[in-house]
PyMOL Python script that loads the backbone (N, CA, C, O; Angstrom):
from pymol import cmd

cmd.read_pdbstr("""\
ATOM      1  N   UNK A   1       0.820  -1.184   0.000  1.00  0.00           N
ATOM      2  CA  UNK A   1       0.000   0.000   0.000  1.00  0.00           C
ATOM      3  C   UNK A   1       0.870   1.256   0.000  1.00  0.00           C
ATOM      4  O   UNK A   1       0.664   2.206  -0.755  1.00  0.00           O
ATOM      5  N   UNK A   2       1.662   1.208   0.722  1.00  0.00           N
ATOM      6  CA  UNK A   2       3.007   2.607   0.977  1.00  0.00           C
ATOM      7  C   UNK A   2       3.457   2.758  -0.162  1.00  0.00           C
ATOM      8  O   UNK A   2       3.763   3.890  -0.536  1.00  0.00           O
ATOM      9  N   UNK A   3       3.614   1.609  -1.028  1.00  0.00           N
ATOM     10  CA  UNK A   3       4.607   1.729  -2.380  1.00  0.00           C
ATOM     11  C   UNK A   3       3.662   2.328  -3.444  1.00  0.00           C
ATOM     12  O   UNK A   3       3.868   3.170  -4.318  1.00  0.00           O
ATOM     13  N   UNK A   4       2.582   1.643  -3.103  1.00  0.00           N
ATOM     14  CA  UNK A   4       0.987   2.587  -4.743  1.00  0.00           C
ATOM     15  C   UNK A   4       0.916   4.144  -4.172  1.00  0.00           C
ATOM     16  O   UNK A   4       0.790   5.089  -4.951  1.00  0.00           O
ATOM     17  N   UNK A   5       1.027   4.346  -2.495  1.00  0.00           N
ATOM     18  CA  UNK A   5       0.705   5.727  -2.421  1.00  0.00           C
ATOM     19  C   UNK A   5       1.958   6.467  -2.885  1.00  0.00           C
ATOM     20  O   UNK A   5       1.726   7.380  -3.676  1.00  0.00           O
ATOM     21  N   UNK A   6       3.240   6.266  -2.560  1.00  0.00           N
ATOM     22  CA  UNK A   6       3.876   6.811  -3.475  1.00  0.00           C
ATOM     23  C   UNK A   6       4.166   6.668  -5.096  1.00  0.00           C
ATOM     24  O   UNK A   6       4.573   7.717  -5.596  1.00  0.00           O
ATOM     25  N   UNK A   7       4.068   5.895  -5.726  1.00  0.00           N
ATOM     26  CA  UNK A   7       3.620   5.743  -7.124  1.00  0.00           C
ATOM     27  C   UNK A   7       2.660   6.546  -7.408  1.00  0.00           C
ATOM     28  O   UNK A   7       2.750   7.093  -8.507  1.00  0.00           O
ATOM     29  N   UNK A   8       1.321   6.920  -6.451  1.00  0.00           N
ATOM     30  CA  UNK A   8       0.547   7.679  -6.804  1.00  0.00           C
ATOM     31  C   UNK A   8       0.768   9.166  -6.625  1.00  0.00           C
ATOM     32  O   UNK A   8       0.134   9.964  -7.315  1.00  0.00           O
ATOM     33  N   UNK A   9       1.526   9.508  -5.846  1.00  0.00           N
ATOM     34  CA  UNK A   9       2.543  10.622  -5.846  1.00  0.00           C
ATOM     35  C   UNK A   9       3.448  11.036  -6.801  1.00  0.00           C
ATOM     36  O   UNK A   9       3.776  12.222  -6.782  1.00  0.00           O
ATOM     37  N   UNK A  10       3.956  10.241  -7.698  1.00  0.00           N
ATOM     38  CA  UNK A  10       4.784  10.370  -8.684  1.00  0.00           C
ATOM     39  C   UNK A  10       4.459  10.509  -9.703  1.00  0.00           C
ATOM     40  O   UNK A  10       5.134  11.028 -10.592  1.00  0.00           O
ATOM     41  N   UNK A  11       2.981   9.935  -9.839  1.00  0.00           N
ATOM     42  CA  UNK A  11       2.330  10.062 -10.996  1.00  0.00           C
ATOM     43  C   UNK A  11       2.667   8.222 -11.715  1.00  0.00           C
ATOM     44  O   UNK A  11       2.595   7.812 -12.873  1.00  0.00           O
ATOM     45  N   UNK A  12       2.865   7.831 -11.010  1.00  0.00           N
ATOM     46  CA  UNK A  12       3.233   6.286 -11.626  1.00  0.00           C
ATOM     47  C   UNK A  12       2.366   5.241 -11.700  1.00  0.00           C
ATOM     48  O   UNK A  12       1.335   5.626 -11.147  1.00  0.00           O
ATOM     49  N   UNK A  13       2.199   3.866 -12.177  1.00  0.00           N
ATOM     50  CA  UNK A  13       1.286   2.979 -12.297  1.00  0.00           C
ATOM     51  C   UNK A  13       1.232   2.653 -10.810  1.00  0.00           C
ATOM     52  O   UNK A  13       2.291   2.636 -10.183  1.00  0.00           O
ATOM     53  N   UNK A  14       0.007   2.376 -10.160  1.00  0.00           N
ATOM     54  CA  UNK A  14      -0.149   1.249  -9.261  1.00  0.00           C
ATOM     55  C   UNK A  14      -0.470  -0.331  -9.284  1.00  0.00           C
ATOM     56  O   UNK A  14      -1.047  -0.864 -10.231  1.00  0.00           O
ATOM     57  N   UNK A  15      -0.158  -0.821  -8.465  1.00  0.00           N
ATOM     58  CA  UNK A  15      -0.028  -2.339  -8.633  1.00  0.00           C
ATOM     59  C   UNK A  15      -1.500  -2.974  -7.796  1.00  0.00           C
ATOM     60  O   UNK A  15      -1.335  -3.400  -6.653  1.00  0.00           O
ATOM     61  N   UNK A  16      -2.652  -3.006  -8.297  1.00  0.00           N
ATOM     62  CA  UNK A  16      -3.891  -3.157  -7.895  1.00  0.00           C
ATOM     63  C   UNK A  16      -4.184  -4.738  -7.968  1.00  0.00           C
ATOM     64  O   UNK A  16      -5.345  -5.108  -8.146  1.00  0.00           O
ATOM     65  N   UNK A  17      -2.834  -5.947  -7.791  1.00  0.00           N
ATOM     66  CA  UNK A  17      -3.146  -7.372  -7.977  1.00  0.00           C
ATOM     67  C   UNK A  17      -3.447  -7.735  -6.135  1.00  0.00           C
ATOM     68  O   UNK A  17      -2.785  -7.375  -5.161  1.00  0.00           O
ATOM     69  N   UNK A  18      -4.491  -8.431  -6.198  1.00  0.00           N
ATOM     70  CA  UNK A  18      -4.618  -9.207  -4.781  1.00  0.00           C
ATOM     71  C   UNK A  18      -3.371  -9.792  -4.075  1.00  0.00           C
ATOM     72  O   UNK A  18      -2.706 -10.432  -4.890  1.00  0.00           O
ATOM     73  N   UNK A  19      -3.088  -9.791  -3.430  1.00  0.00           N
ATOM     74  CA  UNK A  19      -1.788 -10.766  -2.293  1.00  0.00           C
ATOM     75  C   UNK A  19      -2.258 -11.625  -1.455  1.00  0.00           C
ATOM     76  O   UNK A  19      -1.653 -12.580  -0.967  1.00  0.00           O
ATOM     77  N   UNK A  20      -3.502 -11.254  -1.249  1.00  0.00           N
ATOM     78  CA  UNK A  20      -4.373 -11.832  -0.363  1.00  0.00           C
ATOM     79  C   UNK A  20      -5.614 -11.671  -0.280  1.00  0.00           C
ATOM     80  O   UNK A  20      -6.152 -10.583  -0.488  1.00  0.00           O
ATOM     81  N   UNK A  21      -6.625 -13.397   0.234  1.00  0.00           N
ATOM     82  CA  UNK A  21      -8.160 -12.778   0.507  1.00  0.00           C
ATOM     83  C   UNK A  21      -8.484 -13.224   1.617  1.00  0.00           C
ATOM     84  O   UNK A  21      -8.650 -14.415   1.881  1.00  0.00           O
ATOM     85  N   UNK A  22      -8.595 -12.335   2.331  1.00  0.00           N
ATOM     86  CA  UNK A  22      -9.018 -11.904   3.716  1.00  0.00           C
ATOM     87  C   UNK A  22     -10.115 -11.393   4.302  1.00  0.00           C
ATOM     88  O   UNK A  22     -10.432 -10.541   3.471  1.00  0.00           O
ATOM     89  N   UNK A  23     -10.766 -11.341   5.005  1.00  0.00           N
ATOM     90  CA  UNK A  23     -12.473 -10.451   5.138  1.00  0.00           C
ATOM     91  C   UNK A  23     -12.049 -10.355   6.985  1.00  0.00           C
ATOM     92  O   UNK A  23     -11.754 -11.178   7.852  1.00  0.00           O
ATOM     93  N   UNK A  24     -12.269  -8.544   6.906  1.00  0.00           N
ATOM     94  CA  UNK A  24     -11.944  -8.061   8.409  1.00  0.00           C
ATOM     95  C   UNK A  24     -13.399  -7.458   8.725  1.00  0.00           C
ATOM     96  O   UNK A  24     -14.399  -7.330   8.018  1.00  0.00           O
ATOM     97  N   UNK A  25     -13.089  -7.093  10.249  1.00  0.00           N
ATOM     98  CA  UNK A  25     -13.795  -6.604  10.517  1.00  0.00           C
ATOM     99  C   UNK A  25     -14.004  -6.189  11.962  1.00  0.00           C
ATOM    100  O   UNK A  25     -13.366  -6.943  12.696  1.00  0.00           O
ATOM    101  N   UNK A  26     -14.872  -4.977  12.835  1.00  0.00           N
ATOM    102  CA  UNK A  26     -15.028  -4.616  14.098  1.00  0.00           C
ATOM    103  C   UNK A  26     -16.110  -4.325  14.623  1.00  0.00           C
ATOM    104  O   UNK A  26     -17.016  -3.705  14.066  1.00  0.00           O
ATOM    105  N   UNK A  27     -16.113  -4.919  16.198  1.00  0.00           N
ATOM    106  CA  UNK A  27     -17.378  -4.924  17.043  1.00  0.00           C
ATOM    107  C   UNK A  27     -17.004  -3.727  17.869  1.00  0.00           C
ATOM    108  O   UNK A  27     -15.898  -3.701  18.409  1.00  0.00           O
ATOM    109  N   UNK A  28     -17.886  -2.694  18.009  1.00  0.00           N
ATOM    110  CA  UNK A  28     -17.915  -1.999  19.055  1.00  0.00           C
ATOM    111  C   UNK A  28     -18.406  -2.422  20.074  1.00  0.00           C
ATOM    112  O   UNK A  28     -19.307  -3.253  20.183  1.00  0.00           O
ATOM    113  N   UNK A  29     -17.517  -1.558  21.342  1.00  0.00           N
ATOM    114  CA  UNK A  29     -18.360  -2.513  22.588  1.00  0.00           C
ATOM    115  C   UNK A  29     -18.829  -0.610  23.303  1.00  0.00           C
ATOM    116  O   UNK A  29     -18.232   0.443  23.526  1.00  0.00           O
ATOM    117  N   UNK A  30     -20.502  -1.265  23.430  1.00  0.00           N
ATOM    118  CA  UNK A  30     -21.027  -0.017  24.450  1.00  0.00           C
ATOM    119  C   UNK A  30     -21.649  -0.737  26.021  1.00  0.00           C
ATOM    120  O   UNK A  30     -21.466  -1.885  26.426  1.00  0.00           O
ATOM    121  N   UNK A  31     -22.405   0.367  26.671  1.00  0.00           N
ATOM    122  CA  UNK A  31     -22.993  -0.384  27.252  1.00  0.00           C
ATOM    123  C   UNK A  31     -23.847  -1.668  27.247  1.00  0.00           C
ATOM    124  O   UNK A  31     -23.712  -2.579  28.063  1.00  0.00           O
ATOM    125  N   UNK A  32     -24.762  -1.638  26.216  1.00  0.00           N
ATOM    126  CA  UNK A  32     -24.961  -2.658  25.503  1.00  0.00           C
ATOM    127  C   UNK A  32     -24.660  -4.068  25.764  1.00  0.00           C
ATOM    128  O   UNK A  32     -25.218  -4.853  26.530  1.00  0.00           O
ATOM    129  N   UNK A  33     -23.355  -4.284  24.730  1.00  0.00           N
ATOM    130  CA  UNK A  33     -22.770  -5.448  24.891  1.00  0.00           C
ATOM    131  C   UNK A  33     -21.887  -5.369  25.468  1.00  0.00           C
ATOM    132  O   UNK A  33     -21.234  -6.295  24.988  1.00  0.00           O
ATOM    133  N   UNK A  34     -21.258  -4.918  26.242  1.00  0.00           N
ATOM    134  CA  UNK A  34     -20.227  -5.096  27.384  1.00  0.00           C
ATOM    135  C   UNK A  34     -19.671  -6.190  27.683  1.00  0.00           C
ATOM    136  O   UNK A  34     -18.559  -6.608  27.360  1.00  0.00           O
ATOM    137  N   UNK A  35     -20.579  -6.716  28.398  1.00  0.00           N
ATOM    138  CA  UNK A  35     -20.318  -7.797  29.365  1.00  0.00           C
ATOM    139  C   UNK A  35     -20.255  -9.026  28.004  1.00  0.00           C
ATOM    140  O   UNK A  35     -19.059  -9.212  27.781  1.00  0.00           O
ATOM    141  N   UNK A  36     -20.851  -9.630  27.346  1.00  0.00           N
ATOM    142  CA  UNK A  36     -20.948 -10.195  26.339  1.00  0.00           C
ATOM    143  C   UNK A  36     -19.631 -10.311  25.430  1.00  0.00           C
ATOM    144  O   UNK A  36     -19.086 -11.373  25.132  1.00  0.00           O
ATOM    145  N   UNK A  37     -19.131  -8.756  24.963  1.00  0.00           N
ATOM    146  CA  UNK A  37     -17.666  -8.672  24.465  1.00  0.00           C
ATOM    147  C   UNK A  37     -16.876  -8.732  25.203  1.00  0.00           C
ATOM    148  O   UNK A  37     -15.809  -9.020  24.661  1.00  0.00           O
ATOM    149  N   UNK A  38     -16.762  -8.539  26.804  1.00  0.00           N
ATOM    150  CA  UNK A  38     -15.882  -9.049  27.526  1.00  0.00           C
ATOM    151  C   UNK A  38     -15.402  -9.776  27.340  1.00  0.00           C
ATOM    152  O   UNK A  38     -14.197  -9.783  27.084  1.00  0.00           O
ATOM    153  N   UNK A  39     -16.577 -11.284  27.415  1.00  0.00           N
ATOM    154  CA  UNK A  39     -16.219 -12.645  27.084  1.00  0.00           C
ATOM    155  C   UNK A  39     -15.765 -12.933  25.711  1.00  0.00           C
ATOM    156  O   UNK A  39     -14.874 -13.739  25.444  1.00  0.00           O
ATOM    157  N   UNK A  40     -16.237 -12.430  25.098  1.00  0.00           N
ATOM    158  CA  UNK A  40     -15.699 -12.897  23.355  1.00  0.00           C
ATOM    159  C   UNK A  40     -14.177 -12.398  23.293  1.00  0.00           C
ATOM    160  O   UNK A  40     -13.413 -13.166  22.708  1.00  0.00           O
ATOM    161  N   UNK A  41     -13.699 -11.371  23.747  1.00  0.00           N
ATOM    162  CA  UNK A  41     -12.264 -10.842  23.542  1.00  0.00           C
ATOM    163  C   UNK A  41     -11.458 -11.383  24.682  1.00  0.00           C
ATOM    164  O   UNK A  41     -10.434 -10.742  24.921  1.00  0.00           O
ATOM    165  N   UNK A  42     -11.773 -12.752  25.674  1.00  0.00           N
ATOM    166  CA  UNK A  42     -10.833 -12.813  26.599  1.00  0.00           C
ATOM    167  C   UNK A  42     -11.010 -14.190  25.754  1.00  0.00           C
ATOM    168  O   UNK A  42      -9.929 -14.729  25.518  1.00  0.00           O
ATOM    169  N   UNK A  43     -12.048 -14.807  25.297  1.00  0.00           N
ATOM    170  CA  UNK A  43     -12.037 -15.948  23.987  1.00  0.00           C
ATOM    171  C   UNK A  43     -11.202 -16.080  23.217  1.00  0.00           C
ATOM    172  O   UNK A  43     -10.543 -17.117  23.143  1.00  0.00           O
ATOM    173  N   UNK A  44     -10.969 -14.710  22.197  1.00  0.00           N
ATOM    174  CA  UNK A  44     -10.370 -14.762  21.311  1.00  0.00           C
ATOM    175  C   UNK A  44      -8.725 -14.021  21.201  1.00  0.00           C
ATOM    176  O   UNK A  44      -8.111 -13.683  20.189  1.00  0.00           O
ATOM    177  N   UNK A  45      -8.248 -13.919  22.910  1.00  0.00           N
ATOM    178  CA  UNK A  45      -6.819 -13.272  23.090  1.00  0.00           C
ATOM    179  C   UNK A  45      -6.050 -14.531  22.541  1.00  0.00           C
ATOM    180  O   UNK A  45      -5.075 -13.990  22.019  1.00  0.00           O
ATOM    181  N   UNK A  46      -5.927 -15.642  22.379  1.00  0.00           N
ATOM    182  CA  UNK A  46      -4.857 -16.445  21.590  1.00  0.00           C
ATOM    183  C   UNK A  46      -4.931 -16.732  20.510  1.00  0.00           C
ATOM    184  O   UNK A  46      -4.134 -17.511  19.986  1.00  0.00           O
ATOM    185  N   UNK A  47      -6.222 -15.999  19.695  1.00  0.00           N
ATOM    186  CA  UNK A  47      -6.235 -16.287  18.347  1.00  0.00           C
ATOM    187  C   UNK A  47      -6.210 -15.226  17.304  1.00  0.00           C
ATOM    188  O   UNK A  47      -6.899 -14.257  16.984  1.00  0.00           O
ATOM    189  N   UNK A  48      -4.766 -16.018  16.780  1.00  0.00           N
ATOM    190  CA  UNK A  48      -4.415 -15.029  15.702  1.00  0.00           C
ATOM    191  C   UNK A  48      -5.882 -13.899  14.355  1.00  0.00           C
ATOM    192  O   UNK A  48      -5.685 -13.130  13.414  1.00  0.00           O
ATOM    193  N   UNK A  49      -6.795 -14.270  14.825  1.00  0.00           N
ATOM    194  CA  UNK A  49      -7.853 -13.462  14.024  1.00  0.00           C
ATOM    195  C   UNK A  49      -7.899 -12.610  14.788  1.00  0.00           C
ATOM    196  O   UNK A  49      -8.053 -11.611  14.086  1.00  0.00           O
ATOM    197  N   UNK A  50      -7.857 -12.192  16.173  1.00  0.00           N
ATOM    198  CA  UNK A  50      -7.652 -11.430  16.962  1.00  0.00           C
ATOM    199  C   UNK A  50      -6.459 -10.364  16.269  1.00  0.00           C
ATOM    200  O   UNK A  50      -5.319 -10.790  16.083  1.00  0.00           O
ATOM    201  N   UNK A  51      -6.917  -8.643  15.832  1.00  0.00           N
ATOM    202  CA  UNK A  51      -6.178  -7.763  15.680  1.00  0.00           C
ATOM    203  C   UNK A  51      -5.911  -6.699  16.437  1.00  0.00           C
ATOM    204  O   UNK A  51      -5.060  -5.821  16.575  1.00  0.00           O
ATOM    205  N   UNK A  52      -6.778  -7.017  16.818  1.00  0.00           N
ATOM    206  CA  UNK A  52      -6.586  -5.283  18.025  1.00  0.00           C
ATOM    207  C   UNK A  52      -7.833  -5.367  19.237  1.00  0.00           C
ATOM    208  O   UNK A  52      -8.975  -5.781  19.033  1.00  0.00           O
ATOM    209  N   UNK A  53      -7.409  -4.973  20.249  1.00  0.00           N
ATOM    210  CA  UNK A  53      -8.901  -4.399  20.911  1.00  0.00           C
ATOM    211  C   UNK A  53      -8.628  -3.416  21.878  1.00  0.00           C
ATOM    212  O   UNK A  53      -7.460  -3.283  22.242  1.00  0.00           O
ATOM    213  N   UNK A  54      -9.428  -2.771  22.310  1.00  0.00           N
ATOM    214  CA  UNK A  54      -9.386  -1.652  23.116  1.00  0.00           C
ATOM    215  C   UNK A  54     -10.601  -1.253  24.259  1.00  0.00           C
ATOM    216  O   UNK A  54     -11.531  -0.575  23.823  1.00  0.00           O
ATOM    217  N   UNK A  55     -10.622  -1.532  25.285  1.00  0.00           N
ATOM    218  CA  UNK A  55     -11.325  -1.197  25.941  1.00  0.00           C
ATOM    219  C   UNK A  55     -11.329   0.327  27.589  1.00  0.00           C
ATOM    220  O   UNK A  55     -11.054   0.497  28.777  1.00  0.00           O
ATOM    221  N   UNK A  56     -11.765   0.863  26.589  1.00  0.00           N
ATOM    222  CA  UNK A  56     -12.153   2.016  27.948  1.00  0.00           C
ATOM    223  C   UNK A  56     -12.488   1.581  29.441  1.00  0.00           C
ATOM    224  O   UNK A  56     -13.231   0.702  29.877  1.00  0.00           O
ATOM    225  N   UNK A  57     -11.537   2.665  30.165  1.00  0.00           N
ATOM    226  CA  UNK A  57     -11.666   2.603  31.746  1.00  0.00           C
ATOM    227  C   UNK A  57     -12.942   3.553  31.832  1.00  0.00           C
ATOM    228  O   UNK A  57     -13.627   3.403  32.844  1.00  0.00           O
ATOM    229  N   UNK A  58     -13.379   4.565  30.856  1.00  0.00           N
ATOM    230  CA  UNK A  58     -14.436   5.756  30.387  1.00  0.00           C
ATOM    231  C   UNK A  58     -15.637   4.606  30.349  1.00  0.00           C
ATOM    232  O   UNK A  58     -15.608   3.714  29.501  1.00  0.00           O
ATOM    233  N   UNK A  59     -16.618   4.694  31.270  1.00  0.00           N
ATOM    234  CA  UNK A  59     -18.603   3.814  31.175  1.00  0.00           C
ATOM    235  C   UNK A  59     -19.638   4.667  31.117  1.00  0.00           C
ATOM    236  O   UNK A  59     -20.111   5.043  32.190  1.00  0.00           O
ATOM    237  N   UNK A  60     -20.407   5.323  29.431  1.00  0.00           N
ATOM    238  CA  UNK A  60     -21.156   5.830  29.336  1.00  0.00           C
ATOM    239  C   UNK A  60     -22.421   4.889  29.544  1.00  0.00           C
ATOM    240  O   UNK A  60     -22.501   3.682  29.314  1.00  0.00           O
ATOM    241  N   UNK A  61     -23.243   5.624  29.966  1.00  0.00           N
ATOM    242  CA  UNK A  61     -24.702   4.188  29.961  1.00  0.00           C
ATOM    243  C   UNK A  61     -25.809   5.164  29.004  1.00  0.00           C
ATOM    244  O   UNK A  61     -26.942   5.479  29.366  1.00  0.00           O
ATOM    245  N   UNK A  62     -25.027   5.614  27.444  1.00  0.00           N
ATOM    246  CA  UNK A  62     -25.684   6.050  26.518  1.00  0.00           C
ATOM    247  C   UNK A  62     -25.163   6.135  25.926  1.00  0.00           C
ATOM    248  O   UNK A  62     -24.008   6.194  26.348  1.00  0.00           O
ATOM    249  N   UNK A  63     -25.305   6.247  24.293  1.00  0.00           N
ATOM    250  CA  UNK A  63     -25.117   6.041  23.334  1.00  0.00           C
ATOM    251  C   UNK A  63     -25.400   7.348  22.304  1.00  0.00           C
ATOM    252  O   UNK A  63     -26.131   6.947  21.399  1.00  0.00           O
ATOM    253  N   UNK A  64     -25.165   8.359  22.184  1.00  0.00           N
ATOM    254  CA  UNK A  64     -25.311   9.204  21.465  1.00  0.00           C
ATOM    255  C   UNK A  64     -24.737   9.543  19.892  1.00  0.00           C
ATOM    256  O   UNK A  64     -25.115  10.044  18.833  1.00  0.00           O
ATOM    257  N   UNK A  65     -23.402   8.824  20.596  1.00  0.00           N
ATOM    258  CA  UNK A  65     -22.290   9.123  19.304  1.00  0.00           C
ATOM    259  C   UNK A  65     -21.144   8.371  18.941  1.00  0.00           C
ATOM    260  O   UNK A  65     -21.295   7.243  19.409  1.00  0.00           O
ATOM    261  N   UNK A  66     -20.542   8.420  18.598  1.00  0.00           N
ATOM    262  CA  UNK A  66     -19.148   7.294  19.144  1.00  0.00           C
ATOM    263  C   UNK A  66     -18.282   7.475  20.008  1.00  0.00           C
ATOM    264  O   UNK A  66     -17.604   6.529  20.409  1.00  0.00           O
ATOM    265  N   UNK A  67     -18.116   8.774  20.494  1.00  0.00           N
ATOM    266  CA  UNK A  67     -17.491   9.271  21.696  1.00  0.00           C
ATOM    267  C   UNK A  67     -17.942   8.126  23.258  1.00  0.00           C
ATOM    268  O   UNK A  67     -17.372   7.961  24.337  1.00  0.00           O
ATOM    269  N   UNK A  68     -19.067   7.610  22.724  1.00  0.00           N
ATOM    270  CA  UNK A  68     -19.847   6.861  24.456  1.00  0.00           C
ATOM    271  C   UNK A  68     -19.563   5.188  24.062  1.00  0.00           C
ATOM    272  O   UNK A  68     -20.372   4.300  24.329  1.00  0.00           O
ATOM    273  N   UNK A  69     -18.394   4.990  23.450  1.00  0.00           N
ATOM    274  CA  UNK A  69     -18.235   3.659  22.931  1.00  0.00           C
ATOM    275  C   UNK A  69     -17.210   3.514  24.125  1.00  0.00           C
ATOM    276  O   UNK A  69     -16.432   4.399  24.481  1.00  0.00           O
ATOM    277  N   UNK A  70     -17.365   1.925  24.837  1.00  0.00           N
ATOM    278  CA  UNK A  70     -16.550   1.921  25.661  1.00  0.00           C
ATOM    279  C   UNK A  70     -15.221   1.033  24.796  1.00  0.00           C
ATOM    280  O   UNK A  70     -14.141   0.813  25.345  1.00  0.00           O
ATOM    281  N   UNK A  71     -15.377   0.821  24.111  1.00  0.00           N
ATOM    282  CA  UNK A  71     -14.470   0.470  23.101  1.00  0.00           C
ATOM    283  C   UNK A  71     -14.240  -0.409  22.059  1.00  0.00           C
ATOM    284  O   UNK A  71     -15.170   0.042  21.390  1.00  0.00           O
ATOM    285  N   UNK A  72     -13.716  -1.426  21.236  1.00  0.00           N
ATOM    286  CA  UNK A  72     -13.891  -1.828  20.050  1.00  0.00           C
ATOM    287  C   UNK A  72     -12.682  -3.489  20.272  1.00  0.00           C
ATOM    288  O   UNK A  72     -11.748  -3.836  20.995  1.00  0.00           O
ATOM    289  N   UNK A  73     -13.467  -4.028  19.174  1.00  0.00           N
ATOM    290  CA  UNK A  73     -12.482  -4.934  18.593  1.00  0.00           C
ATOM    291  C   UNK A  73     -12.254  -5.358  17.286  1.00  0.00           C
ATOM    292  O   UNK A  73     -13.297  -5.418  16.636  1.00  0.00           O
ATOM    293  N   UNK A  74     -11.197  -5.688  16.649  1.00  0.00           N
ATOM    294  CA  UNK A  74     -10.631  -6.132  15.109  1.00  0.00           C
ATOM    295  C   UNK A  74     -10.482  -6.816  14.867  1.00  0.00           C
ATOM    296  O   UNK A  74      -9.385  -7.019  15.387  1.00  0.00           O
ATOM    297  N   UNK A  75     -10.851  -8.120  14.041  1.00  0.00           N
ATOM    298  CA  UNK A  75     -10.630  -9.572  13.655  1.00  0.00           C
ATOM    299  C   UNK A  75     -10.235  -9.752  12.282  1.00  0.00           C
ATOM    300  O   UNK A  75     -10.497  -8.853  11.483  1.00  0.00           O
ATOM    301  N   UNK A  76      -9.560 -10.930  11.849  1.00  0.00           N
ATOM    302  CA  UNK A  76      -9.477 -11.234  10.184  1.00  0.00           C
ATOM    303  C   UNK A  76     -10.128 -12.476  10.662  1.00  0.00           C
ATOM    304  O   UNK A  76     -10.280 -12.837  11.829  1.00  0.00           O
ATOM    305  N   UNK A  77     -10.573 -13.211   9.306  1.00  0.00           N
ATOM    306  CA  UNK A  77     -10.943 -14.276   8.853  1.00  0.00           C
ATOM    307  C   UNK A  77     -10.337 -14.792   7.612  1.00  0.00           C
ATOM    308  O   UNK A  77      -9.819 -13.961   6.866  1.00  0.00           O
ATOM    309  N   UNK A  78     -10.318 -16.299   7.206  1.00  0.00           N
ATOM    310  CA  UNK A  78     -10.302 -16.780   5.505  1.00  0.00           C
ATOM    311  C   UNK A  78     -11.618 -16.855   5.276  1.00  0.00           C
ATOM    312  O   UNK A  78     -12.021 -17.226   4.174  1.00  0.00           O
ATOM    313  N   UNK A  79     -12.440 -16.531   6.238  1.00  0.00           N
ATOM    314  CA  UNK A  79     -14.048 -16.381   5.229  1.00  0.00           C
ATOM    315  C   UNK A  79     -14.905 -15.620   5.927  1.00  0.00           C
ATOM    316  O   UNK A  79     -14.613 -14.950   6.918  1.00  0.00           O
ATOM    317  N   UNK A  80     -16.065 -15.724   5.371  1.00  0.00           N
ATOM    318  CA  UNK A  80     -17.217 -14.462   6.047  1.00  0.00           C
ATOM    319  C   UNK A  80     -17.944 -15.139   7.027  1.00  0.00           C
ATOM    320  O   UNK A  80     -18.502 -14.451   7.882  1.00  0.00           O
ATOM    321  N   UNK A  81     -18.064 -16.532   7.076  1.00  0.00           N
ATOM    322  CA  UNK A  81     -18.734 -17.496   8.170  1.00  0.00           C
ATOM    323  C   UNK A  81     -18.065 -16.895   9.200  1.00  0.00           C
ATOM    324  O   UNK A  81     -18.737 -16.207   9.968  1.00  0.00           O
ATOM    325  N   UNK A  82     -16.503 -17.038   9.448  1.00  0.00           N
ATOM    326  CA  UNK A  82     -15.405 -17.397  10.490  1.00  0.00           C
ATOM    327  C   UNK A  82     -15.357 -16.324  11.115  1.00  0.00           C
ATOM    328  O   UNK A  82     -15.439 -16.294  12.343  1.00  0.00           O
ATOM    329  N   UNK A  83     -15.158 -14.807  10.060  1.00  0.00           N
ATOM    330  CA  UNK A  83     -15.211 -13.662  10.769  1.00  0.00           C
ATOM    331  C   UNK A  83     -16.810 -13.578  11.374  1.00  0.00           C
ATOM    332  O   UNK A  83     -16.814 -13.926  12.555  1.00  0.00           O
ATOM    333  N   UNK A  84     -17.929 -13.270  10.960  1.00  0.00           N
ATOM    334  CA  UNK A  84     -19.385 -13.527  11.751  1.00  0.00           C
ATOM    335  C   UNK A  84     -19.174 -13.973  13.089  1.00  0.00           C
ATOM    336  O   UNK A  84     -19.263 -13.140  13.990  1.00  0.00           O
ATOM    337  N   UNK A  85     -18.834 -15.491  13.429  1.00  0.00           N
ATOM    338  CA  UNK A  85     -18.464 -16.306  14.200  1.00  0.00           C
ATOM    339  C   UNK A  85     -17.599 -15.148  15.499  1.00  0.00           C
ATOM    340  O   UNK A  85     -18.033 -15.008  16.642  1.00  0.00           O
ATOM    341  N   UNK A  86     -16.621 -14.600  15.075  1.00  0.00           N
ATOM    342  CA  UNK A  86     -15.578 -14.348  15.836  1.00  0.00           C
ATOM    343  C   UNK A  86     -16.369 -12.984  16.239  1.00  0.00           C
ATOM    344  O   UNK A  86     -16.582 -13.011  17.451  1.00  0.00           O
ATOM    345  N   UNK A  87     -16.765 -12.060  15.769  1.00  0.00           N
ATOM    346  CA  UNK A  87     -17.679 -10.929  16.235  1.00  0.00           C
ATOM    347  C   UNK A  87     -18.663 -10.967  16.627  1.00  0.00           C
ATOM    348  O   UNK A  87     -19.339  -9.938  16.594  1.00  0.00           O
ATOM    349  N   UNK A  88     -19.049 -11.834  17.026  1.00  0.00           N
ATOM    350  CA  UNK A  88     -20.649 -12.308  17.133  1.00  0.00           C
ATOM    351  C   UNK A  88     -20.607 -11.876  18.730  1.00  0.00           C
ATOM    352  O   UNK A  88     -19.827 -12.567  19.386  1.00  0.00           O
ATOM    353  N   UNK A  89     -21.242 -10.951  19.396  1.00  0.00           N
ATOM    354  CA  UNK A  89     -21.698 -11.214  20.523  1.00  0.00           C
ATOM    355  C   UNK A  89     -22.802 -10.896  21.263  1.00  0.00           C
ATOM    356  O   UNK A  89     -22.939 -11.357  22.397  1.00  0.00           O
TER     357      UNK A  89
END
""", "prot")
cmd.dss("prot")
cmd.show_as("cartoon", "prot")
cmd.util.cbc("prot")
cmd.orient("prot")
């Protein structure tokens, strides 16, 4: 990606071939599902589909905006079943 944005800076061809097929994706956690994504992200701390997560010490008990998100998580999959599966909570 670093190498097309500079190519695209230069005015040069980019290289738009797949390397990979992958399907990502993220659960926000609010009040809501909290407790629920708790469990799914202490589930999924040894598995490499596991990309990121973040959870706020900050507990809105509303939802207005995304500012009242107590925080999020990032998964890959090799398919759209697997990722579903892994965000599901």
């Amino acid at each position: 990606m670093v190498k097309n944005v500079i190519n695209i800076s230069l005015g040069e061809k980019i290289d738009i071939n797949k390397t990979t097929q992958k399907h990502a994706g993220i659960q926000f956690v609010t009040y809501l599902n909290h407790e629920s994504a708790k469990v799914k992200i202490e589930m999924l701390k040894n598995n490499e589909g596991l990309v990121r997560f973040l959870l706020s010490d900050k507990k809105f008990n509303k939802l207005e905006n995304s500012l009242d998100r107590w925080g999020y998580f990032i998964c890959i999959s090799n398919n759209r079943n697997g990722l579903l599966k892994m965000l599901e909570v």
